[in-house]
C-alpha positions as CSV (number, residue, x, y, z in Angstrom):
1,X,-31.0,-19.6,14.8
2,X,-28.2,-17.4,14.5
3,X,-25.2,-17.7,12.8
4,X,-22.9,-17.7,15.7
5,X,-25.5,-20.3,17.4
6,X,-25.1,-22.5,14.6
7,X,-21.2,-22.5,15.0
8,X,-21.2,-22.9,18.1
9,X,-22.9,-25.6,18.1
10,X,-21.0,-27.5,15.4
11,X,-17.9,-26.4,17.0
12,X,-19.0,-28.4,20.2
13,X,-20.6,-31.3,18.3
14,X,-16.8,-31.5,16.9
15,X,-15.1,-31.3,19.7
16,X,-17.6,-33.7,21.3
17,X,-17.2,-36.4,18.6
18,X,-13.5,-35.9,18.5
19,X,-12.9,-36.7,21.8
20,X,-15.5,-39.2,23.1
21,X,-16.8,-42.3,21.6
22,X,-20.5,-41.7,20.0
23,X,-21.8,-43.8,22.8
24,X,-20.3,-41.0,25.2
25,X,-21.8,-38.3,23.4
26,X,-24.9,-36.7,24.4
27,X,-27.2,-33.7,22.9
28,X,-27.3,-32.5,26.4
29,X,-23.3,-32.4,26.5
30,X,-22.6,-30.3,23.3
31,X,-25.8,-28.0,24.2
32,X,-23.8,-27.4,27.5
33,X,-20.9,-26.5,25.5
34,X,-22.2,-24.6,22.9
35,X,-24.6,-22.8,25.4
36,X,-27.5,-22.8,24.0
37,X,-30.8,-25.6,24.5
38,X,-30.2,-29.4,23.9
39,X,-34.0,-29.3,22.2
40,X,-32.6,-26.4,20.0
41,X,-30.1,-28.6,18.3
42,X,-32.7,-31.0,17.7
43,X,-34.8,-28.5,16.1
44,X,-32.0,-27.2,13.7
45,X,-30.1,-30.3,13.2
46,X,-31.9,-33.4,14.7
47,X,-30.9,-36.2,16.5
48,X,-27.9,-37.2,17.2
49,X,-26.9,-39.6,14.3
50,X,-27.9,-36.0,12.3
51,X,-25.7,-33.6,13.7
52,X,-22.7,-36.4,13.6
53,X,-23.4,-36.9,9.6
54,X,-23.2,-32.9,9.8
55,X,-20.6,-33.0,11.4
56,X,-18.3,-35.8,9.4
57,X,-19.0,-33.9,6.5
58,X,-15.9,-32.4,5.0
59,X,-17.4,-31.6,1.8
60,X,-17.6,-27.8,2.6
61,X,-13.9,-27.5,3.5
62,X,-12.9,-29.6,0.0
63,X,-14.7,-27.1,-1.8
64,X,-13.4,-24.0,0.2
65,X,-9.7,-25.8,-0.5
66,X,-10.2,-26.8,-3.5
67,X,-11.7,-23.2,-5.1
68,X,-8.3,-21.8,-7.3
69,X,-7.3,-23.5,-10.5
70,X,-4.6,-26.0,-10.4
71,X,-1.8,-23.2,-11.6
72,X,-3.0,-21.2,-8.0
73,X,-4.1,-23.8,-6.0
74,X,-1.2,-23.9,-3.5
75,X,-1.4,-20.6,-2.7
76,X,-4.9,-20.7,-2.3
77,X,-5.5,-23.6,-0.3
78,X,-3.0,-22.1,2.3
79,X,-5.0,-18.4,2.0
80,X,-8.3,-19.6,2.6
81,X,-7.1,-22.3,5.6
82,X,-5.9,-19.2,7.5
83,X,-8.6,-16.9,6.6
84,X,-11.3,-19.5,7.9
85,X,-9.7,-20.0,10.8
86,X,-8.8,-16.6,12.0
87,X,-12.8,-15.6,10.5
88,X,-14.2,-18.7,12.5
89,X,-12.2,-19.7,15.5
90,X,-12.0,-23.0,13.7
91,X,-9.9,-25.1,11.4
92,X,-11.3,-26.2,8.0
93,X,-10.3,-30.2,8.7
94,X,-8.2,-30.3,12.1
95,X,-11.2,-32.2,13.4
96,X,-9.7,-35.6,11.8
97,X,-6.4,-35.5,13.6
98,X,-8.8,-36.3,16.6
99,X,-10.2,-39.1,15.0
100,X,-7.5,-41.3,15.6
101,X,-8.2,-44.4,17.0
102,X,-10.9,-47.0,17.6
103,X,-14.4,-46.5,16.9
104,X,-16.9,-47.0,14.0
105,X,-17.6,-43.4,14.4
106,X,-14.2,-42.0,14.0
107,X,-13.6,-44.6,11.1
108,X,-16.2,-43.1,9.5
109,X,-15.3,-39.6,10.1
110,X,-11.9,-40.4,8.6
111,X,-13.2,-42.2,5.4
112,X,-15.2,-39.5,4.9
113,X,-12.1,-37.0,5.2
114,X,-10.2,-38.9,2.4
115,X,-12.8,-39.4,0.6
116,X,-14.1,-35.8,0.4
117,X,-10.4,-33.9,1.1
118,X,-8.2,-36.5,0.0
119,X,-9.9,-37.5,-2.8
120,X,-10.6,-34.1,-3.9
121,X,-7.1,-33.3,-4.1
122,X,-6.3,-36.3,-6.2
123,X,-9.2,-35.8,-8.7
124,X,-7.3,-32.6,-9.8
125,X,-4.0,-33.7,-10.5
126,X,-2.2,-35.4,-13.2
127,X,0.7,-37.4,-13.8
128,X,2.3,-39.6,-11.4
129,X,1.6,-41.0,-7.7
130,X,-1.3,-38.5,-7.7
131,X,-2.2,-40.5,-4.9
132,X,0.5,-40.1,-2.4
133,X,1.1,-36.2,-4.0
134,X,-2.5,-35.5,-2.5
135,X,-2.3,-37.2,1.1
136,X,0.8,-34.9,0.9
137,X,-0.6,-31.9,0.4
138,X,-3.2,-32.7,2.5
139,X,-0.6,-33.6,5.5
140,X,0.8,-30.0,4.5
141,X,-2.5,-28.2,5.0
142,X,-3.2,-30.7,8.0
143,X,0.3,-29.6,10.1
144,X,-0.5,-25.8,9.0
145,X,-3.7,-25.9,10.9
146,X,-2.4,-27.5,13.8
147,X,0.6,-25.0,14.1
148,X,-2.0,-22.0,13.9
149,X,-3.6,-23.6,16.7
150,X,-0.7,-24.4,18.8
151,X,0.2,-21.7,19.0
152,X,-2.2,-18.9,18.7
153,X,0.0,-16.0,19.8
154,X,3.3,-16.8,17.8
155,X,4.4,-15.0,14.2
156,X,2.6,-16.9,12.0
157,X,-0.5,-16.6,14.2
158,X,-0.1,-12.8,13.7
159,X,1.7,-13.1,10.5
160,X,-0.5,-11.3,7.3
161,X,-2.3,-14.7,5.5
162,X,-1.2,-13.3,2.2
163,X,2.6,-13.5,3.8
164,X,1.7,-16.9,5.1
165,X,0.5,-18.1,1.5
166,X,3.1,-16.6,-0.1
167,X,5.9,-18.9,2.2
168,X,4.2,-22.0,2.4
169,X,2.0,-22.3,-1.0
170,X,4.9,-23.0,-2.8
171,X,5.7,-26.1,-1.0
172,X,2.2,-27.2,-2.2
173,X,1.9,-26.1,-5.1
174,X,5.0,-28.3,-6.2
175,X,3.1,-31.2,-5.3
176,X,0.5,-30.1,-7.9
């Protein structure tokens, strides 16, 4: 499988999950929406229950976020949130805003969030309410992502990502 396949795919498995309760959900759906053969994400991914533990997995986008040491990390977090998305077509972690709600499935998509993004964040600070100082800079990174795709034609959608992290790292990187 290609590449492209693969994210398309996971795109529509996200979007799919997001949206709809698991129940809802069906391989046939997201192979509609991805365009490609419901028996094709079973060979690449599995079942269902497969692709939605692929899917609730946030650990690649901690380790994308959390790359930079601490003294760069603002900046960094911000630079590679916008260059994943404008490489991708995706956000890094915008997929949990759409887990609000009831739902075993979306609880557990959220724990998973905190616990891989959240937690991540928290492990590498020190000092005081490292706690809240991480959900913070996490809400930051969260609202960035959904502005970029709001509004996909505006100036910060066009805006140079080294520009972008150079105007809104700070603001993280004093939570650090």
């Amino acid at each position: 499988m290609t590449d492209a396949g693969r994210t398309a795919i996971l795109r529509a498995a996200r979007k799919a999950f997001a949206l709809q309760p698991y129940a809802a959900v069906t391989l046939r759906g997201i192979a509609a929406d991805a365009g490609v053969s419901a028996s094709l994400i079973v060979k690449h991914f599995g079942g269902k229950e497969s692709l939605f533990d692929r899917v609730a997995d946030f650990s690649d986008a901690a380790e994308l976020l959390l790359k930079a040491p601490n003294a760069e990390l603002g900046r960094q977090a911000v630079l590679m949130l916008v260059r994943w998305r404008r490489e991708n077509g995706a956000d890094l972690m915008l997929r949990v805003v759409f887990a609000v709600g009831p739902g075993d499935e979306r609880k557990l998509l959220r724990e998973r969030f905190h616990d891989q993004v959240v937690q991540g964040f928290a492990k590498r600070l020190d000092g005081e309410d490292v706690e809240v100082r991480a959900e913070l800079i996490v809400a930051h990174l969260l609202g960035l992502g959904a502005a970029l795709a709001i509004d996909k034609t505006g100036p910060a959608a066009s805006a140079d990502a080294d520009l972008i992290a150079d105007l809104y790292g700070p603001a993280i990187q004093a939570m650090i």
